[in-house]
Rosetta silent file (secondary structure, phi, psi, omega in degrees, C-alpha in Angstrom):
SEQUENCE: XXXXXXXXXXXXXXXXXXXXXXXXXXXXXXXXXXXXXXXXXXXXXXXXXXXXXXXXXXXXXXXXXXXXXXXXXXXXXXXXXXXXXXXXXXXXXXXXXXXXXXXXXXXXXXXXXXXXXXXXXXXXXXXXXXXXXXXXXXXXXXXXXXXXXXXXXXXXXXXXXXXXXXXXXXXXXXXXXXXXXXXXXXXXXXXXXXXXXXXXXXXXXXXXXXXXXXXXXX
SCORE:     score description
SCORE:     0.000 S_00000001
   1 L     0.000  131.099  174.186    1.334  -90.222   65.160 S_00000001
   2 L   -59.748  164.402  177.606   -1.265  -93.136   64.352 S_00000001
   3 E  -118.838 -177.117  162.616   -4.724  -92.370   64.168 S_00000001
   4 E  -107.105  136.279 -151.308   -7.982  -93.602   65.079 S_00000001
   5 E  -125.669  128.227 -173.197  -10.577  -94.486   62.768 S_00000001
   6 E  -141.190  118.636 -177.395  -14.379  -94.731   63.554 S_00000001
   7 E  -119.431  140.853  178.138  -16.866  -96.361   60.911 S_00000001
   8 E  -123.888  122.867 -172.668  -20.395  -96.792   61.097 S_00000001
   9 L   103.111   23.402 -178.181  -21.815  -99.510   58.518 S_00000001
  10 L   -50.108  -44.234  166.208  -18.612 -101.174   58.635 S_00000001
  11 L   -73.851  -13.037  154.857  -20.937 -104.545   57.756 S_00000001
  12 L   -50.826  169.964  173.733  -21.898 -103.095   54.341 S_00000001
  13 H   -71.969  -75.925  164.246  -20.190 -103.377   50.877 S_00000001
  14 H   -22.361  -87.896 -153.071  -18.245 -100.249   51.172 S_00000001
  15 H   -64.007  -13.290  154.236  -17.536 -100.195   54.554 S_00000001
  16 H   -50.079  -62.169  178.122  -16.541 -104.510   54.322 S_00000001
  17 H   -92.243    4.054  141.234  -13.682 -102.540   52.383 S_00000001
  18 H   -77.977  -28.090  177.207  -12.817  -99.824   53.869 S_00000001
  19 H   -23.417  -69.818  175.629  -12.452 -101.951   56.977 S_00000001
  20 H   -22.351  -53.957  155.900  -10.209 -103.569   55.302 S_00000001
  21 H  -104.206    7.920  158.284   -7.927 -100.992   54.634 S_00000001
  22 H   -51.466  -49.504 -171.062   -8.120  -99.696   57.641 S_00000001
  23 H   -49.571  -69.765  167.536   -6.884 -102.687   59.221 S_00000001
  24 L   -51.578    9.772 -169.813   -4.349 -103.197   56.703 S_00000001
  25 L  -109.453  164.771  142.868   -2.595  -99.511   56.836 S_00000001
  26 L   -65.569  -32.144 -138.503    0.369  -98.168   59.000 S_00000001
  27 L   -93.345  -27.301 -171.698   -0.982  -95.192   59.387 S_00000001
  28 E  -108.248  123.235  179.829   -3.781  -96.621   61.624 S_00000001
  29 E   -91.970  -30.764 -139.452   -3.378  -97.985   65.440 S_00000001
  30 E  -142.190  134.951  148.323   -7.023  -98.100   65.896 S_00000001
  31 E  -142.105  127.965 -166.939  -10.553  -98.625   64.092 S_00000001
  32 E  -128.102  122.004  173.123  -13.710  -98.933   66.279 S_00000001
  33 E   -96.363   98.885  174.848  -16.583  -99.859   64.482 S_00000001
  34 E   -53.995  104.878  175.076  -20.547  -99.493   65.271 S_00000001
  35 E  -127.219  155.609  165.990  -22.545 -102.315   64.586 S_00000001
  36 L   -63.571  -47.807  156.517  -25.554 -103.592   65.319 S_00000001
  37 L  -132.895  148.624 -177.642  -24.320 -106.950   66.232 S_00000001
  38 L   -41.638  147.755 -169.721  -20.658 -108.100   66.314 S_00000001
  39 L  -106.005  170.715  169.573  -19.064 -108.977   62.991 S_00000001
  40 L   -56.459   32.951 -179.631  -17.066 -112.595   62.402 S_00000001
  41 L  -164.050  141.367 -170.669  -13.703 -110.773   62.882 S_00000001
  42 L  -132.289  107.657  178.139  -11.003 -110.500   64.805 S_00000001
  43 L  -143.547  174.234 -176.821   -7.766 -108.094   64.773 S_00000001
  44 L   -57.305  -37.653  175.673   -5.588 -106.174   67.016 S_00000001
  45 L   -64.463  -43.523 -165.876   -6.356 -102.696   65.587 S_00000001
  46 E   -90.668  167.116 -150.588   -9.823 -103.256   65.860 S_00000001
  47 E  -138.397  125.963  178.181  -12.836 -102.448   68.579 S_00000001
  48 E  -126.063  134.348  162.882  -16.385 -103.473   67.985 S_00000001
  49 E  -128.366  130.712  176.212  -19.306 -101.687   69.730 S_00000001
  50 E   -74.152  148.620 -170.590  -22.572 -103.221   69.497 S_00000001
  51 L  -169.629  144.489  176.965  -24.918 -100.089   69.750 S_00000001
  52 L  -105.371  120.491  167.436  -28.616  -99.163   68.963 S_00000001
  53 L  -108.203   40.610  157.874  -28.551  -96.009   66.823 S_00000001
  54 L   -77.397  -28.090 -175.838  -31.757  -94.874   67.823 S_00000001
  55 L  -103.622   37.543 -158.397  -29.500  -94.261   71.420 S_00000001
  56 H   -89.769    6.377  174.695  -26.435  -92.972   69.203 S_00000001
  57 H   -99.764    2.728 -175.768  -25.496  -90.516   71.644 S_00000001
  58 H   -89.186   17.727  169.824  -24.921  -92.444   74.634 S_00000001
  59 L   -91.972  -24.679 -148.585  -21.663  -93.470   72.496 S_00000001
  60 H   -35.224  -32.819  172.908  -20.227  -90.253   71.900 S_00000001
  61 H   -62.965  -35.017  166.045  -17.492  -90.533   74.401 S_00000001
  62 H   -80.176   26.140 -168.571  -16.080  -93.650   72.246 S_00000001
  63 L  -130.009   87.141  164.886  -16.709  -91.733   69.102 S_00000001
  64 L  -130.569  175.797  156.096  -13.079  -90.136   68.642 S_00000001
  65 L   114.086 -168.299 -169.332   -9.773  -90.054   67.191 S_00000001
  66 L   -63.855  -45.967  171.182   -8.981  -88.566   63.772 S_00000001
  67 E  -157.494  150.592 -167.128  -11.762  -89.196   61.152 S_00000001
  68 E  -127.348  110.801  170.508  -15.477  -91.031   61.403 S_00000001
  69 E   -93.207  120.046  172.163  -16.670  -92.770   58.482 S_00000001
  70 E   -77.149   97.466  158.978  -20.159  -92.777   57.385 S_00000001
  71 L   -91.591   -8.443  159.169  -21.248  -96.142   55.120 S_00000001
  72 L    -2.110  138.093  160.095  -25.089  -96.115   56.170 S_00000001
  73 L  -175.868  174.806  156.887  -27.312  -96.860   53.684 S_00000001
  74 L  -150.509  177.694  168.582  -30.857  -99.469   53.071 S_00000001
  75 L  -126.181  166.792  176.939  -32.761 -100.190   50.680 S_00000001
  76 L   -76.247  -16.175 -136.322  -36.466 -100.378   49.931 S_00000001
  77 L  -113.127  -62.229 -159.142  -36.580 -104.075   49.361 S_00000001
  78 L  -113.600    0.675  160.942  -35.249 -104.167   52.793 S_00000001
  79 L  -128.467   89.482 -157.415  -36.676 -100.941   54.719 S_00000001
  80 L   -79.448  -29.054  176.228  -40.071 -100.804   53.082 S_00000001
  81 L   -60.951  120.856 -166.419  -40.963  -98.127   55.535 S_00000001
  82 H   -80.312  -39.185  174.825  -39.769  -94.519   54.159 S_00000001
  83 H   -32.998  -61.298  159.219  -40.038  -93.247   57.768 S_00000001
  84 H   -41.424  -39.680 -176.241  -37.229  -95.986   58.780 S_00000001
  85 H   -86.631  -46.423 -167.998  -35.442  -95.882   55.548 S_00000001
  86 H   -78.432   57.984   89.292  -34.549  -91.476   56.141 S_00000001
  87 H   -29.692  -71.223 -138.219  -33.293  -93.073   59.917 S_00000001
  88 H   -70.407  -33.761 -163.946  -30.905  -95.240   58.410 S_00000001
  89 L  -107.833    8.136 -177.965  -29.742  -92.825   55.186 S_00000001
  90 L  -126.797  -44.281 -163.992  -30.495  -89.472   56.825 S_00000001
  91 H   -88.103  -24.225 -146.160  -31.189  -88.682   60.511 S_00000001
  92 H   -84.633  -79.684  154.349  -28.407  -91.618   61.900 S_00000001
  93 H    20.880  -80.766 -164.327  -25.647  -89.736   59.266 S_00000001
  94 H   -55.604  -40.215 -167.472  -26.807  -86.390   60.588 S_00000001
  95 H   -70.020  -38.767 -174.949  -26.380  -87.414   64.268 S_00000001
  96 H   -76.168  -80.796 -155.253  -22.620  -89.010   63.883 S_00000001
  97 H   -52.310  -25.712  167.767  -21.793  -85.473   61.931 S_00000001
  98 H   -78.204  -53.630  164.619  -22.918  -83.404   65.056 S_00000001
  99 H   -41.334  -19.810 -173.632  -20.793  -85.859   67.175 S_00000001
 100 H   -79.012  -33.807 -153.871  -17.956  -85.076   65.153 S_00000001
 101 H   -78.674  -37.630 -162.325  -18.281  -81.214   65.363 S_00000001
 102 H   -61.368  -19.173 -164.104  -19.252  -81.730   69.257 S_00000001
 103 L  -114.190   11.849  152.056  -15.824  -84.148   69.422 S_00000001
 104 L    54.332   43.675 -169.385  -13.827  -81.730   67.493 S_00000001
 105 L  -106.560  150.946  168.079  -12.454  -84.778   65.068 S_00000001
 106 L   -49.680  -69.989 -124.549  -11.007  -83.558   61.952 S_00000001
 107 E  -149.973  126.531  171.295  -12.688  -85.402   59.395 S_00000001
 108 E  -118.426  113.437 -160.719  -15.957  -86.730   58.059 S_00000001
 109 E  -113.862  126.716  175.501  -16.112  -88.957   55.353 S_00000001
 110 E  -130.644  127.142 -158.687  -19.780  -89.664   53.814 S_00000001
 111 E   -99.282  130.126 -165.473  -20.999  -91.941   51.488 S_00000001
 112 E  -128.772 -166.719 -173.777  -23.934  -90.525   49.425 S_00000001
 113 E  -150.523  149.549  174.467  -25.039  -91.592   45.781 S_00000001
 114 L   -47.954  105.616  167.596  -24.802  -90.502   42.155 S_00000001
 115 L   110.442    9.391  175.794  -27.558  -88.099   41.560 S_00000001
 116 L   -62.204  116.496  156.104  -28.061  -86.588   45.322 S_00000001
 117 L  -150.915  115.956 -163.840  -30.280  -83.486   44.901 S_00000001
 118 L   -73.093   14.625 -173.016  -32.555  -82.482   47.541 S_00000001
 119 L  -105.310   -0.533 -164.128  -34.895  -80.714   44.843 S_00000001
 120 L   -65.902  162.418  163.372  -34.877  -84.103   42.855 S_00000001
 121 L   -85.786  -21.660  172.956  -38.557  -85.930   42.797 S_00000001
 122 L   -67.343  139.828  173.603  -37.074  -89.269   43.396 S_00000001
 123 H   -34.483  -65.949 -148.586  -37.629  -90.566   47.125 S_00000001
 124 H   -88.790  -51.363 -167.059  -33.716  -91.842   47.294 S_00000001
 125 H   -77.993  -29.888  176.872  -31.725  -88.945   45.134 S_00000001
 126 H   -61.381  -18.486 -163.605  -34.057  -86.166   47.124 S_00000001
 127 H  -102.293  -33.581  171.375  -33.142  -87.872   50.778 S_00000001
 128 H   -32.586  -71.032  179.516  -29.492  -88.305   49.478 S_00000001
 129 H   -73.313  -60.951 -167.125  -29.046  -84.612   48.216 S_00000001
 130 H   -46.076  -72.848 -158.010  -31.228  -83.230   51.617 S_00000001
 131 H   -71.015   -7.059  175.935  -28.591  -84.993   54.128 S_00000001
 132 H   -74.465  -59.379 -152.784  -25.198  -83.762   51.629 S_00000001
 133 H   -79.129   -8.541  174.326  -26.747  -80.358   52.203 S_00000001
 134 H   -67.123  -55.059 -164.999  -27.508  -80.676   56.010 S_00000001
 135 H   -78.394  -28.474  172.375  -24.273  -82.259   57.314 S_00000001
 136 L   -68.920   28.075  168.823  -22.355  -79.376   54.925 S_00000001
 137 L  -140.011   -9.484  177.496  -23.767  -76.608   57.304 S_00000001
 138 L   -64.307  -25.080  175.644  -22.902  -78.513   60.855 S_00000001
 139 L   109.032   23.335  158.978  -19.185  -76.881   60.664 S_00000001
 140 L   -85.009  152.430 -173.158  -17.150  -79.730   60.135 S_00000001
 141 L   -60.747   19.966 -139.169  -13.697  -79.043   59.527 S_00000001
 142 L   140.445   67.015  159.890  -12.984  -81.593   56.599 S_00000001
 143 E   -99.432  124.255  175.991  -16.094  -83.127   54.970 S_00000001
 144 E  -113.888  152.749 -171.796  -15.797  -85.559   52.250 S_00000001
 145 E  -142.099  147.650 -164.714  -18.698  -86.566   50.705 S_00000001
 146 E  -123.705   88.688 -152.260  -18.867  -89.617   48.278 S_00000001
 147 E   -99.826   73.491  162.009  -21.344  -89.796   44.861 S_00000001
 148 E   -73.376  135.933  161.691  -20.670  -93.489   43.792 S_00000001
 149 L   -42.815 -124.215 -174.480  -22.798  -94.869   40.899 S_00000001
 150 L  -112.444  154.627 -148.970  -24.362  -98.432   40.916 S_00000001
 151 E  -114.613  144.379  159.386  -21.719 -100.282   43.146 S_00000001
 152 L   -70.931  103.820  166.641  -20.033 -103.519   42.200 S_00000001
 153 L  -167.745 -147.418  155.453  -18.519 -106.289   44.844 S_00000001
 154 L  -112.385  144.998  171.691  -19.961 -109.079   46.798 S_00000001
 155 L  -112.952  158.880 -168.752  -22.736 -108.514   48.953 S_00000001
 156 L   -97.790   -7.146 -174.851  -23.558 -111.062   51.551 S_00000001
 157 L  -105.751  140.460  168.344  -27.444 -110.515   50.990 S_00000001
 158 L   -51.303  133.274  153.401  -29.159 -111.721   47.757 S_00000001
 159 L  -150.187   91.765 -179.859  -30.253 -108.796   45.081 S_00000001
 160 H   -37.784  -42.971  169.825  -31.273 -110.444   41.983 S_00000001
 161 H   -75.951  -29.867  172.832  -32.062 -107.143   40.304 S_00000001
 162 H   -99.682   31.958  173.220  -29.033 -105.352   41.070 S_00000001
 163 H  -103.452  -73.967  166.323  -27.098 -108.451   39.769 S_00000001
 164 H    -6.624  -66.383 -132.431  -28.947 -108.024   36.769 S_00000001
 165 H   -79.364  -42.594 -164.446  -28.414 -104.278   37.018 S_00000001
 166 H   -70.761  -57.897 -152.900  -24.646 -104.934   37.381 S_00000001
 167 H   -59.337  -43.231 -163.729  -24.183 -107.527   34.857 S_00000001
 168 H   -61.569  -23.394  176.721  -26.023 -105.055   32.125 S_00000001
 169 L   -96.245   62.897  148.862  -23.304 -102.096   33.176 S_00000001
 170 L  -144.839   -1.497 -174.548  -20.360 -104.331   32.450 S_00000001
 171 L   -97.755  -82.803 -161.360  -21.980 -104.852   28.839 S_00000001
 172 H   -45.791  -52.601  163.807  -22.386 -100.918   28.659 S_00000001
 173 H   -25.119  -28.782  157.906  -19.679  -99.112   30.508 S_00000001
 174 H   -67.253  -18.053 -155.409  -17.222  -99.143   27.549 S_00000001
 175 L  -124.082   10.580  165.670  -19.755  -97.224   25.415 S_00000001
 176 L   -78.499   93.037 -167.051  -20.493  -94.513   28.230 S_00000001
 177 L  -136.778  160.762 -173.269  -18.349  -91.590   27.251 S_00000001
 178 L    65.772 -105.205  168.297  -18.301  -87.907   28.015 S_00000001
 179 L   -89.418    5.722  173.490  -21.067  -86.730   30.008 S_00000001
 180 L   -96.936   -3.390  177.822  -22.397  -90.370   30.718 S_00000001
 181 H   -49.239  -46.179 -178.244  -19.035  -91.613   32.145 S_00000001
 182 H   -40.942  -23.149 -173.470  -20.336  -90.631   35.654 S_00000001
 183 H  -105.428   19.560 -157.907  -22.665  -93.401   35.185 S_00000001
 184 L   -86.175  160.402  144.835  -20.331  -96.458   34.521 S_00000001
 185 L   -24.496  155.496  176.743  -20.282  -98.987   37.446 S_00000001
 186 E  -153.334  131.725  171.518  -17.618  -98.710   40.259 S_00000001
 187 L  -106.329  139.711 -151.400  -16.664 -101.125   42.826 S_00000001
 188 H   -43.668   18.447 -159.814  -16.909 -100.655   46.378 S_00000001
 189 H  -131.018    1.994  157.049  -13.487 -101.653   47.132 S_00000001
 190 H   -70.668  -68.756 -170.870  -12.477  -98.733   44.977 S_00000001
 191 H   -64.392  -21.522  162.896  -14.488  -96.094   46.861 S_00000001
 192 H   -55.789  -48.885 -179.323  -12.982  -98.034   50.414 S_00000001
 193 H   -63.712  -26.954 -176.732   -9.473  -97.152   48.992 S_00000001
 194 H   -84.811  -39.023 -179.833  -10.030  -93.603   48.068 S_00000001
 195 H   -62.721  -15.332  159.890  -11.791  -92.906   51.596 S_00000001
 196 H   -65.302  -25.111 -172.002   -9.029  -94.207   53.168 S_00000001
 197 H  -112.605  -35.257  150.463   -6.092  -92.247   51.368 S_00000001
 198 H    15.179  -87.697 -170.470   -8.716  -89.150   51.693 S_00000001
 199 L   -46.054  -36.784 -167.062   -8.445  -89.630   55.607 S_00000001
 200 L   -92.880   25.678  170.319   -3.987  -89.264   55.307 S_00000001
 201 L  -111.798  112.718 -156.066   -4.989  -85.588   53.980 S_00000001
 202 L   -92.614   26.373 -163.255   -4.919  -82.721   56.167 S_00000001
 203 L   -97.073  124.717 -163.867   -6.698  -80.339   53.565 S_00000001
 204 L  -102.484 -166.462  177.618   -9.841  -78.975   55.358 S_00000001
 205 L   130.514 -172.900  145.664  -13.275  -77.532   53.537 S_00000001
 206 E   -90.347  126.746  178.513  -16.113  -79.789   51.633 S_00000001
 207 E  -111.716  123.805 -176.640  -15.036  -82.034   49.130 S_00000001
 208 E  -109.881  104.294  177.101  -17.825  -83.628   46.655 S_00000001
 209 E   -97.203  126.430  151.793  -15.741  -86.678   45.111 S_00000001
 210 L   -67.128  165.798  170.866  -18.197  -87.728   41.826 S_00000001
 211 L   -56.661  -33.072   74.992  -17.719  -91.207   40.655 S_00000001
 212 L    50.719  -67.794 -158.475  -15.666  -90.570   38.304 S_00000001
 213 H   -74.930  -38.777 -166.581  -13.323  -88.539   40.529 S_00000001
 214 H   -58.750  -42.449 -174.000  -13.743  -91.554   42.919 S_00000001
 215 H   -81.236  -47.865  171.995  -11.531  -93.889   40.235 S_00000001
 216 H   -56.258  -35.287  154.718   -9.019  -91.300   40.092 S_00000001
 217 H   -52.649  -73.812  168.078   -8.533  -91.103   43.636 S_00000001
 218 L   -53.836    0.000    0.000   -8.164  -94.925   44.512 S_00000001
């Protein structure tokens, strides 16, 4: 039977490519996406709902079907506010993972970062690790959770420094071996392909894919 597919951040680098294969699979009749405003695309499988997701519960009744993908994320550079930035990578997350348990869908796929520990002193790996360990205690049946490194693609917004950032891990990344492999570069359109063949896997429990694991996968 086809499934239904529900992603929120769908306008992001990741979730620009999981779209993507969603769109592109057999396996999928359906993918209804949350955005803030409508994206520049148009296809048969897919459903765009503009939504504020400070209000994310008056969707819940469209928020069904087989598995709900989380791509959330901000930056400081572009949420300077920390209150605002734990919305966007922590409470909004948290909220779609109680819809799922309340909406009985299998499967939650969440995109997190390399070095998530809520005991860490950094702002971004402490808010990271805090929301892995939250949404692992709501009871969903099938949580994948997703620890990419520094991410590779095109982005449609300028980031000079993580250009930089990028360029300097394409010099290094051959000479990262053993326990620093975890830290080579990855590119989003990698971690869209493994959450997508994830998603055709009925195995339930929490799954922590590392970056690493992440390559292997796609």
């Amino acid at each position: 039977m086809p499934y239904k597919a529900v992603i929120a951040g769908a306008s992001g680098l990741i979730g620009s490519c999981l779209l993507e294969e969603l769109l592109a699979s057999p396996q999928y009749d359906e993918v209804l996406v949350l955005v803030r405003k409508e994206l520049p695309l148009s296809h048969k499988k897919l459903v765009q709902v503009v939504i504020d997701f400070d209000n994310l519960e008056k969707h819940q009744s469209s928020i069904n079907g087989h598995a709900v993908f989380c791509c959330l994320g901000s930056t400081r550079k572009k949420t300077p506010v920390l209150a605002e930035y734990r919305k966007i990578d922590y409470e909004y997350p948290l909220q779609l993972a109680q819809i799922v348990v309340q909406n009985r869908i299998m499967q939650y796929h969440l995109v997190s970062a390399l070095g998530a520990d809520p005991k860490s002193t950094n702002f971004y790996s402490k808010m990271k690790g805090e929301t892995e360990e939250v949404i692992k205690k709501t009871g969903i049946k099938s949580l994948h959770i997703y620890e990419p490194s520094i991410l590779t693609g095109n982005r449609k917004e300028s980031r000079p420094t993580e250009r930089f950032a990028i360029s300097l891990m394409n010099l290094i990344n051959p000479l990262l071996m053993g326990g620093l492999i975890k830290y080579r570069s990855i590119a989003a359109a990698t971690v869209g392909r493994a959450m997508f063949k994830q998603s055709l896997k009925t195995e339930e429990g929490i799954f922590v894919h590392s970056s690493e694991s992440i390559k292997l996968l796609a």
